[in-house]
C-alpha positions in Angstrom: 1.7 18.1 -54.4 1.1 20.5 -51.5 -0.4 17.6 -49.4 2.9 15.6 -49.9 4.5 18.2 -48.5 2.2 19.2 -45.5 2.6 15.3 -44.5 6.2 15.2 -45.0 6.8 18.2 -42.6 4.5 16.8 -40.0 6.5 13.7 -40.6 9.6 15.4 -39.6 8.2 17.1 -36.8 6.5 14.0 -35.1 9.8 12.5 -35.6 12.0 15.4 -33.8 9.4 15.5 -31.1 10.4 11.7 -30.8 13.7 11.7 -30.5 13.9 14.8 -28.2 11.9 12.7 -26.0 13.7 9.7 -26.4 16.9 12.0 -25.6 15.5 13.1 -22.2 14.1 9.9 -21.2 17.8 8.5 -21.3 19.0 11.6 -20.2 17.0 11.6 -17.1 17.7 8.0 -16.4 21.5 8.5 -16.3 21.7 11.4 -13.8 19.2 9.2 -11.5 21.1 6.1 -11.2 24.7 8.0 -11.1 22.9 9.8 -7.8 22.1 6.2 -6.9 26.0 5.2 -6.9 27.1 8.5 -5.9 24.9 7.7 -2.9 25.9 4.6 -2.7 29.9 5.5 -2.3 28.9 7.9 0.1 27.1 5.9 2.7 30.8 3.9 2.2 32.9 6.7 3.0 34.6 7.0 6.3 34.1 11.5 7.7 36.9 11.0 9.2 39.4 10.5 6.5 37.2 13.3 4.3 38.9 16.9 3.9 37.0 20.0 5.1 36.3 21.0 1.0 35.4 16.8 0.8 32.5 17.3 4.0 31.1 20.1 3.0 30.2 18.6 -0.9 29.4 15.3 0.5 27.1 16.9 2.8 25.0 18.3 0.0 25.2 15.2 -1.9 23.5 13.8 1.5 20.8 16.0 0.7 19.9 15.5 -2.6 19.9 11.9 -1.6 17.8 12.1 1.0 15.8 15.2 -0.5 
């Protein structure tokens, strides 16, 4: 009976450990690709038209794309 239950918790853990990592894995994968559009719109955007507040955050957005 012990046994059972020393294969039932490592069941459970294995299958935490799995899904945490499935949860970063798509995690991760968002954030990257909405950089990639972020990026994307920014390379669009006219400085001109942008407001001081506007410059200064799509000037560190410029760096994390290009960094």
């Amino acid at each position: 009976m012990k046994f059972l239950i020393v294969i039932a918790a490592c069941c459970v853990i294995v299958a935490t450990l799995g899904a945490g990592f499935v949860g970063y894995t798509f995690y991760t994968k968002g954030r990257t690709e909405g950089l990639q559009a972020q990026c994307a719109e920014l390379a669009k955007t006219d400085p001109a038209t942008m407001s001081d507040l506007e410059r200064v955050q799509a000037k560190s957005l410029a760096q994390k794309c290009n960094g």
